[in-house]
Structures are given as structure tokens and as C-alpha cells.
N, C-alpha and C positions, 0 to 999 in steps of 0.2 A: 954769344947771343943766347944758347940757353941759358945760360948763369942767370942773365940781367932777368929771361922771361920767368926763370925759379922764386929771384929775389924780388922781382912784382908782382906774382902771387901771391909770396908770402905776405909781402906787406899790404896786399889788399886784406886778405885773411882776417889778420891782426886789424885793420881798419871798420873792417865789416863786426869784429865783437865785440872793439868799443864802441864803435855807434851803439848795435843794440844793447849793449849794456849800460848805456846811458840812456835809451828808450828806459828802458824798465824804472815802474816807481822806487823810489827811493826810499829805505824803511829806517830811519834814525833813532833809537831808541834816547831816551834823556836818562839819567843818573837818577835814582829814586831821591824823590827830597830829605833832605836831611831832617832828620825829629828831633827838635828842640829834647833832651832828659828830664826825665821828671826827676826834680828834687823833693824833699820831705815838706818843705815849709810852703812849696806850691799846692801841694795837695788837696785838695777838699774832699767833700762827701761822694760827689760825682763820681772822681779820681780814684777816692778808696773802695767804692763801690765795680768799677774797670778792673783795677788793680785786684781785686779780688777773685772778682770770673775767669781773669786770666792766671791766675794761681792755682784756680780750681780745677781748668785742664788742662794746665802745665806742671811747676815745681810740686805742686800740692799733690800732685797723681789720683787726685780724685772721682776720676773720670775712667780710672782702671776697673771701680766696682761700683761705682753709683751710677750703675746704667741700667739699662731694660733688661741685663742679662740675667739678671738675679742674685746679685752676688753679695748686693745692700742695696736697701732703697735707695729706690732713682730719684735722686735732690731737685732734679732739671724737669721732672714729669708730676710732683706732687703738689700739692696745696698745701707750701711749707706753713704758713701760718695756723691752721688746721692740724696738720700734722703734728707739729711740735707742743700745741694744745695739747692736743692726743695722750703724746707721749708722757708730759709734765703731770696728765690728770692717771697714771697708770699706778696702781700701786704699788706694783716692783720700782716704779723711779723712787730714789730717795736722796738725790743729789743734791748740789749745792742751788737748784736753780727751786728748788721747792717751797713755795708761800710766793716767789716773784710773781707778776702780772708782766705782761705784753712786753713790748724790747728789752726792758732787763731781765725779763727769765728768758727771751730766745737766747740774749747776750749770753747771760752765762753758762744756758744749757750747753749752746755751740760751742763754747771756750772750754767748757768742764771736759767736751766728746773729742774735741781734738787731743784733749794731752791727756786724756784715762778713758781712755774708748770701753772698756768693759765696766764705767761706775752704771751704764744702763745698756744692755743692749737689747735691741727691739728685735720682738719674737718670731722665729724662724731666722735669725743671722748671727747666731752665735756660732760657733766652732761646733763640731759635731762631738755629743757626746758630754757638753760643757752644760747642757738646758739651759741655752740661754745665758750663759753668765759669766762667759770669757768671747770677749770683738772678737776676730780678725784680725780688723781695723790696727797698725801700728798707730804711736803717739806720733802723731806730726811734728814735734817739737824734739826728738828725739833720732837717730840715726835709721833708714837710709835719708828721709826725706827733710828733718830738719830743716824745719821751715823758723824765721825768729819773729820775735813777738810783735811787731809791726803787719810782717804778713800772716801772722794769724787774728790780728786785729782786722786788714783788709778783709780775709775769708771773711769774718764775722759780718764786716759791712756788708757782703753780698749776698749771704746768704739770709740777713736780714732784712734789704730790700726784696729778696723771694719771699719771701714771709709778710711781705706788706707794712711793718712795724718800724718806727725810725731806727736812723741808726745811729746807736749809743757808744760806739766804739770811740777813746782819744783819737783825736787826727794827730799824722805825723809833724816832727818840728825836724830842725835841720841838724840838733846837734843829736838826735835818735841816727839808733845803725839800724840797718840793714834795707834801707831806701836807696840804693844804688838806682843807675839807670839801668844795668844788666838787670837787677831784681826788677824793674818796673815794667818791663816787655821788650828789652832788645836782644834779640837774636842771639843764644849762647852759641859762644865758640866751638868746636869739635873737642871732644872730650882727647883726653893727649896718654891714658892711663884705661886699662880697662877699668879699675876700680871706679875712674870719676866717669865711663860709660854705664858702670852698673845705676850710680846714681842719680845720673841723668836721667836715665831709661826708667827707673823704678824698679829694677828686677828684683834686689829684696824684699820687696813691697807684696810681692805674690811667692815666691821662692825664698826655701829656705838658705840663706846664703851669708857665710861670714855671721851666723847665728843669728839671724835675723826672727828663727822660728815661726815663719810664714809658710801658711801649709794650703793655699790658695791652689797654686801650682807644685807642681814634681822638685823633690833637690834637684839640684844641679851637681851636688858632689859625685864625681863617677862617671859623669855624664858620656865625656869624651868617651873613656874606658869603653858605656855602652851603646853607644850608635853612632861615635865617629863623628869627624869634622863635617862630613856631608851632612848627616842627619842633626847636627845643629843646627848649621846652616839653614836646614829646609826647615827645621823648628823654632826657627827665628822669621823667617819670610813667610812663610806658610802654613803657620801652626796648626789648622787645621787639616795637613795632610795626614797625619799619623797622630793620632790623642792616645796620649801616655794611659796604661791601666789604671784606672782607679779613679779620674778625672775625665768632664765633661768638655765637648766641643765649644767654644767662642770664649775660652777662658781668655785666654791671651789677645792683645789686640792684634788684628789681624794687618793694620799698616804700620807695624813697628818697624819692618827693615825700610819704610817710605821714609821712616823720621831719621835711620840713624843713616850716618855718612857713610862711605866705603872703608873709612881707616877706620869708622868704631866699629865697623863690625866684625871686622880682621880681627884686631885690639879684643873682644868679649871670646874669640873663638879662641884666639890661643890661649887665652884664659883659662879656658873652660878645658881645653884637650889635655891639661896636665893640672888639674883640680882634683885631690884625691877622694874619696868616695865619702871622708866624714867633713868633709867641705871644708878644711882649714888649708891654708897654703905655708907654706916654712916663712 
């Protein structure tokens, strides 16, 4: 008789939390829709102009020092049209964009800054000590960020719709590289290599690394040596806990361990704990 009255409680039990778990609303999520890829011969002006913004805070890592922090004028807060005026009527310019009017000198001044950043650099953002006359700025077209001439055409389209001026740029065709759907805005895969996390990330981009000669940010060579896996760790997630001598607070973005995954960040540490101090790896 007990047994039976154990084995009818239970199974009221168990009755009682399916009902209520069947009271409760029901939350179904649906599968995000699928995005048709953008191919090259789809593209227009629109497209190249999208395609560009998103290059500008993504592959392009433009967005690492063209902000309000100061590190090169903020592209996203000026009166590019104006600006680039500016710049075109300064007599240190003597580029290739020089005697152009209205979209074909924005065109070519942008084209000329991307892949020879020091043919002009605007005053107060040259490298210290340079007056003015060595970027920062790496070539876009060149390693870490190598970006190919398609998506420096897009930059161009976008940065020329800032600018207010049409845009002069070839539209892409289908038998041009480097218009993948991956290049176009789908979600890159987790980096599998810390090399291809360095690129992802932009670190040579601020960091002198694999001779990068970016002096933005601190080497990296040594690093481990001097502050240990923890204190990478925390100078990846929280870079403004401890700011290296000789550099400024908000250098570094401050949501970068929000972008990288758990295995890149593993993947950039052990990287880093056995990088020797002149930054080259055997």
C-alpha cells in the first residue's frame, strides 16, 4: 500500500510540471533568413557604397584610428567634402590628385592615401619627430590588412558619398577577384592560426609585429617575458587597466576580447608567451 501511495505521488508530481510547463508561453525562435551573396556583377553604386562602410569598420580597420580619439582625423565626424578641399589646396600636398576638381581629385586623393599614406600627411598626425612627413597609417594594400583593389574601390565609393561628390569609382563585373560573399559582409569564421587572429584583429596595425613598424601601440616582442599570460590577458580585455609607459589611455579598443572568440584568444596568448623580445618567431 505504501509503494502504490509513493508511486501516485510521483506521478502526480511529474503531472503537475507538465501542465505547468505547458501553461507557460512558448518562446520559438526561427533560423535567421538566409542572405542571398552578393556577387560582383550584382553590385551597383548603392552596394559599393554599403560595401565600403563596412570595410571601413571591419577588414579596412579604419575605425582603429579615425575616431575622436585622436589618433587621425575622425572620417565619420568631418565635412569630408570640405575637408578634402582643404587638404588638395595646402601647399605641402603635391600628389597625384593636384590640378583635379570635385570626385576625381576626392577619387584619387583617397586612392593615392590608401596605398602611400605619407605622399601627404595632415598636420599634427605624422609619426613623432617625422614633422609631419612619415603616416602612421600602413598601406591598405599591403600586409597586415591587404585589402584588393575592388575593396579599395568600395572604400573610395564611401568615402566619396561622405564627401557629397559622385561616385567615380569602376563598378565591380563577375570575372574581377576579390568580391566573394565572405568579402561582402558574411560573418568570418574563427580565426584557426594565431597569425590569421593577428589579422583579423588588426594588431600589426597599432603594434610593432612580424616588422610591421607600427609604433601606435607597445611591441609585443617580450611581452610574455614581461607581464605574463595574465597580464596579456587583462591587456586584451581591459586595456585600460594598466597603460604601458610611454602611451596614452583609449589607444586600444576597448571591446576587442567582445569580437574575438574564446579559441582566438587562447590561440594570440600562446602566441605571445613564447614571442621573443625582437619580435620574430623561428
Amino acid at each position: 500500500m505504501t509503494l502504490l501511495k509513493v508511486m501516485a505521488f510521483s506521478l502526480a508530481i511529474l503531472l503537475s510540471y507538465t501542465l505547468f510547463a505547458n501553461i507557460l508561453p512558448q518562446v520559438q525562435s526561427d533560423p535567421p533568413a538566409e542572405e542571398e551573396p552578393i556577387v560582383p556583377d550584382d553590385m551597383d553604386v548603392a552596394g559599393m557604397i554599403s560595401w565600403g562602410e563596412t570595410l571601413f569598420s571591419g577588414k579596412g580597420t579604419c575605425t582603429l584610428c579615425h575616431t575622436n580619439m585622436g589618433r587621425a582625423p575622425d572620417m565619420l565626424a568631418l565635412d569630408l567634402g570640405a575637408e578634402f578641399a582643404e587638404r588638395l589646396a595646402d601647399p605641402r600636398y603635391t600628389g597625384k590628385a593636384k590640378g583635379l576638381e570635385g570626385a576625381e581629385a576626392v577619387q584619387s586623393y583617397v586612392e593615392e592615401s590608401m596605398v602611400d599614406p605619407s605622399a601627404y600627411v595632415v598636420a599634427g598626425f605624422g609619426k613623432k619627430g617625422t614633422g609631419d612627413t612619415v603616416s602612421p597609417m600602413p598601406a591598405v594594400n599591403a600586409a597586415p590588412i591587404q585589402l584588393s583593389d575592388i575593396e579599395m574601390n568600395a572604400l573610395t565609393a564611401f568615402l566619396q558619398s561622405r564627401a557629397g561628390v559622385d561616385v567615380t569609382v569602376p563598378l565591380p563585373t563577375a570575372a574581377e577577384d576579390g568580391a566573394s560573399a565572405a568579402d561582402t559582409g558574411e560573418e568570418e569564421g574563427p580565426a584557426e592560426t594565431a597569425v590569421a587572429a593577428f589579422g583579423k584583429f588588426g594588431c600589426s596595425v597599432c603594434h610593432d609585429l612580424d616588422g610591421s613598424g607600427a609604433e601606435v601601440g607597445p611591441k609585443l616582442g617580450g611581452i610574455g617575458a614581461r607581464i605574463g599570460r595574465d597580464g596579456v590577458r587583462e591587456a586584451i580585455l581591459d586595456p585600460n587597466a594598466t597603460i604601458a609607459k610611454g602611451f596614452e589611455p583609449d589607444i586600444m579598443p576597448g571591446d576587442l576580447g567582445e569580437q574575438m572568440r574564446a579559441s582566438e584568444l587562447e590561440l594570440v596568448l600562446d602566441y605571445l608567451m613564447v614571442l621573443p623580445e625582437n619580435g620574430a618567431r623561428e
